[in-house]
C-alpha positions in Angstrom: 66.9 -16.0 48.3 63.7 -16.8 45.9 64.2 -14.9 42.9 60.5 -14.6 41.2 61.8 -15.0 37.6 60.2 -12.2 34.8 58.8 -13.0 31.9 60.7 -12.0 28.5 57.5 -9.7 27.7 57.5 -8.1 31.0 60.9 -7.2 30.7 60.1 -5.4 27.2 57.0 -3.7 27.9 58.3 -2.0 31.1 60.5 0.3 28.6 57.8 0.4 26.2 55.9 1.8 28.9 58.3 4.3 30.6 58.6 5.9 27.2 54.8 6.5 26.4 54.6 7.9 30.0 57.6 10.4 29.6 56.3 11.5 26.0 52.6 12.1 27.5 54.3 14.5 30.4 56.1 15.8 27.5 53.0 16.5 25.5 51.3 17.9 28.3 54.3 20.5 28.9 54.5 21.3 25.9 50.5 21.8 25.5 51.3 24.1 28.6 53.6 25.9 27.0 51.1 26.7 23.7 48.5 28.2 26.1 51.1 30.7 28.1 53.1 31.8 24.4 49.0 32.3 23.3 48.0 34.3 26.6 51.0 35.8 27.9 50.3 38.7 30.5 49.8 41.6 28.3 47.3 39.9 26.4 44.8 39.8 29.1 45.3 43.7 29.7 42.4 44.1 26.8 39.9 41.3 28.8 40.4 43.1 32.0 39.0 46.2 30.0 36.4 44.6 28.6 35.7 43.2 31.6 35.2 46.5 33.8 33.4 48.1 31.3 30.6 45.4 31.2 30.4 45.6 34.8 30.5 49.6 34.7 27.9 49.8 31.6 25.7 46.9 33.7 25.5 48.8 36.5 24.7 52.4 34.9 22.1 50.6 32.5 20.6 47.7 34.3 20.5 43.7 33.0 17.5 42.8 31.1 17.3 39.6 29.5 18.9 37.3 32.3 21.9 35.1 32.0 23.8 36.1 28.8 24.9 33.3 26.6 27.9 33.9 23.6 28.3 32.5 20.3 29.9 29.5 20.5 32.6 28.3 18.0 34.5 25.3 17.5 37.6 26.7 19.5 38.8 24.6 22.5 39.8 27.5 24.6 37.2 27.9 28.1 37.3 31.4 30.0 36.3 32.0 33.9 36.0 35.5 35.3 36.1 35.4 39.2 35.5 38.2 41.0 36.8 38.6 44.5 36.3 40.6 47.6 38.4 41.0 50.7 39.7 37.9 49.2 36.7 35.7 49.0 35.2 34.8 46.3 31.8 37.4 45.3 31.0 35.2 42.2 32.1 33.3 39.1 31.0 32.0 35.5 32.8 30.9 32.7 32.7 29.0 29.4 34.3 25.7 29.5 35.0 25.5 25.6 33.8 26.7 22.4 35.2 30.9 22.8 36.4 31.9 19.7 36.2 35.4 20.8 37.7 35.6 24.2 36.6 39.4 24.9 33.3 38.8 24.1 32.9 35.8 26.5 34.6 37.5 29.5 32.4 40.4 29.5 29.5 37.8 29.2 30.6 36.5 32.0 31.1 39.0 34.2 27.8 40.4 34.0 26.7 36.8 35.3 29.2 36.3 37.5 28.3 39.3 39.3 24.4 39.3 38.8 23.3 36.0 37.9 25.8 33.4 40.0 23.0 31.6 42.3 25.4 31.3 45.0 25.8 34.8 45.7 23.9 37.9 46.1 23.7 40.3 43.2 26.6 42.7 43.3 26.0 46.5 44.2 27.7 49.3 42.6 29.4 50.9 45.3 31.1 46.8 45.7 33.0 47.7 42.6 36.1 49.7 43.9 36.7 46.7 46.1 37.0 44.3 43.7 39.7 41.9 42.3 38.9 40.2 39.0 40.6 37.1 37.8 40.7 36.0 34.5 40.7 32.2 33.7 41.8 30.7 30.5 41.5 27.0 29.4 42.6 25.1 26.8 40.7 21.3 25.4 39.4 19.7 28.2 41.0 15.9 28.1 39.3 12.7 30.0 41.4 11.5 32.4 41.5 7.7 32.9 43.1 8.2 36.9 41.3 11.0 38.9 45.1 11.7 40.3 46.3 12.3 36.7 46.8 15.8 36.9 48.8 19.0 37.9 48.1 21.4 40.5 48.1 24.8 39.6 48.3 23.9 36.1 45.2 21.8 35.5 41.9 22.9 35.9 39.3 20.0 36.3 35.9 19.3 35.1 33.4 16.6 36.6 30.6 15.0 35.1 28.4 12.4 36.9 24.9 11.8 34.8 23.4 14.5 34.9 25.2 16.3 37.5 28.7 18.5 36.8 31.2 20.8 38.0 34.6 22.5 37.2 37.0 24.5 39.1 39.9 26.3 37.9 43.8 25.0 38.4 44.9 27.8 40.5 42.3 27.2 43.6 43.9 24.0 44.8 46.7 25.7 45.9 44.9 28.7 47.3 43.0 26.7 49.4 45.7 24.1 50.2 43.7 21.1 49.1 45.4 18.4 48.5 44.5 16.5 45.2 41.4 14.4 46.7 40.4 17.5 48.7 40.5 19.5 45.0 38.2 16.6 43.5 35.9 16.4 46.4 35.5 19.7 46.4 34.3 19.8 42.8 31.9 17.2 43.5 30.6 19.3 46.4 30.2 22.2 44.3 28.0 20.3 41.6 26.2 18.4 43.9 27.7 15.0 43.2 28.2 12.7 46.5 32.4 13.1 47.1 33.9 10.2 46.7 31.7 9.5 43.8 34.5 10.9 41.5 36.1 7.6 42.1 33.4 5.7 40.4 33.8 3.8 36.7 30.4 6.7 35.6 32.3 9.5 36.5 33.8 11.7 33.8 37.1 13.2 34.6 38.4 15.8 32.6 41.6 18.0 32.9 42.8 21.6 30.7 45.7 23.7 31.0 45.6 27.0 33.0 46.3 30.2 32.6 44.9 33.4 34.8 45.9 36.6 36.1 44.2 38.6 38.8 44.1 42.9 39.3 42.6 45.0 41.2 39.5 46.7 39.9 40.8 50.3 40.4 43.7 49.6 38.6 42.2 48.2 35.6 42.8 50.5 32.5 40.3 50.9 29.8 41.6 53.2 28.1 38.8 55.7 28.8 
């Protein structure tokens, strides 16, 4: 047999390589890790209350003012609020990065998600008792050089094409069974970038950490 021989720095670099791609999975876990130690379960129990009570005080008041913006900080974390009905989705905003005061940014954007979400219809009052909320949180966004670079269930993913962009949070490609193209076409659909167009050298790629809980509206305790 023909034996195609392998050069001396061929035979170094493989190592070399192996061992920078196990200590970037290990970084990643351990990045992972950070985010669910920071935002373990009882630590969202005070944004679900701020969440209801924005929606409550929204509805009883009214919105003036249109889409509410927060104070942005230099923080990496990114928050999502979702809400959900009959298990479909009835709106969602978030803040990709820059919340230094998560409870303040998840009532913001609740009261957008559920008034000011284009896709949607504004929600009604008598909707709320129905509702699920989910709370998203993200930590730094990281540009991915391989669009398949990335974890599902785990990463959330953000696409940027010119002027065009979209994100979706980790936990909806399993939900929806999509495999990993379907997950990144998806996004492209959602921001109006042509789908297969996250292939391309222009296209920005970016990947967070994940961590959400969902609860039923109704059960949500303010405290109140």
């Amino acid at each position: 047999n023909t034996m195609t021989p392998v050069s001396r720095s061929s035979r170094l670099s493989r190592p070399l390589f192996a061992g920078i791609f196990i200590l970037c999975l290990a970084c990643s876990d351990s990045s992972y890790e950070a985010l669910k130690i920071k935002y373990p379960p009882e630590s969202f129990d005070a944004l679900f209350a701020a969440v209801k009570l924005s929606l409550v005080e929204a509805m009883e008041t009214g919105v003036e003012g249109g889409f509410r913006e927060i104070e942005y900080g230099e923080d990496d974390t990114g928050v999502f609020v979702r809400l959900l009905k009959g298990g479909r989705e009835r709106g969602c905003i978030g803040f990709i990065r820059g919340v230094s005061s998560p409870e303040e940014a998840v009532k913001a954007a609740a009261v957008n998600a559920a008034f000011f979400d284009k896709r949607h219809k504004r929600l009604g009052p008598e909707e709320l008792p129905s509702l699920e909320i989910e709370i998203t949180v993200i930590d730094r966004l990281l540009r991915i050089r391989n669009h398949l670079d990335f974890t599902p269930g785990i990463h959330t993913i953000y696409i940027k094409l010119l002027n065009m962009k979209a994100v979706m949070q980790g936990q909806i490609i399993q939900e929806r069974g999509y495999s990993k193209e379907e997950f990144l076409r998806a996004i492209c659909k959602k921001g109006g970038i042509p789908e297969t167009q996250y292939r391309e050298k222009d296209a920005e790629i970016y990947r967070a950490n994940t961590v959400f809980m969902r609860r039923r509206f109704a059960d949500i305790n303010t405290g109140r």
